[in-house]
C-alpha positions in Angstrom: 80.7 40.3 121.6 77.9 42.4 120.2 78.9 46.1 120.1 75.7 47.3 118.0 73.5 49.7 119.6 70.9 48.4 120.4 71.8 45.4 121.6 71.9 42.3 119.7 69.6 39.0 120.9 71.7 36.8 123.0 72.4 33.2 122.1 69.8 31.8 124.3 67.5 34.4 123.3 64.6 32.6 121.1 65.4 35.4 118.4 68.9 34.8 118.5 69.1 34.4 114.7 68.3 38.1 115.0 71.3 39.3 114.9 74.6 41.3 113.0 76.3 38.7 110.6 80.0 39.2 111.4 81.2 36.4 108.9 79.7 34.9 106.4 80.4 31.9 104.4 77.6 30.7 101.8 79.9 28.5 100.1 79.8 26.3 103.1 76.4 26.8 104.2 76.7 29.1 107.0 77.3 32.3 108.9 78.9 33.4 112.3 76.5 36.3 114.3 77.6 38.7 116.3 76.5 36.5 119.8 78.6 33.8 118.5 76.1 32.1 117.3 76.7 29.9 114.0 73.5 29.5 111.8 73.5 26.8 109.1 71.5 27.3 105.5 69.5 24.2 107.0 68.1 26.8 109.9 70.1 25.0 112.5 72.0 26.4 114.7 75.1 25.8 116.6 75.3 27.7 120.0 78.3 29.1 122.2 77.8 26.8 124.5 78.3 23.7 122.0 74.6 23.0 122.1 72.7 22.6 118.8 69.7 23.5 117.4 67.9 21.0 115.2 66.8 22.5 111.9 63.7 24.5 112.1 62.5 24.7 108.6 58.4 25.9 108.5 56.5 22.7 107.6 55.0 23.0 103.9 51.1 21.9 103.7 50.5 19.0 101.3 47.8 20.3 98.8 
């Protein structure tokens, strides 16, 4: 799907949210990439493949 040179990550790439945004869609909460990856404002992630990633916020230190 990706036609960017270079290459795009692939969806099972671990920097998959690496790549082109080819629609995008804040008013829902989320974006298609160009390795047909859908990312969701939560940092999840839906894949191809119809596997999801959970949410993978950074964890915030309690003071």
């Amino acid at each position: 799907m990706c036609t960017h040179t270079p290459k795009c990550p692939t969806a099972d790439s671990p920097d998959r949210e690496a790549a082109h945004v080819v629609a995008a869609h804040p008013e829902q909460g989320w974006s298609l990439l160009c390795n047909a990856v859908v990312v969701f404002d939560d940092t999840g992630d839906l894949l191809p493949d119809g596997r999801v990633v959970e949410p993978h916020r950074p964890v915030v230190a309690l003071a």
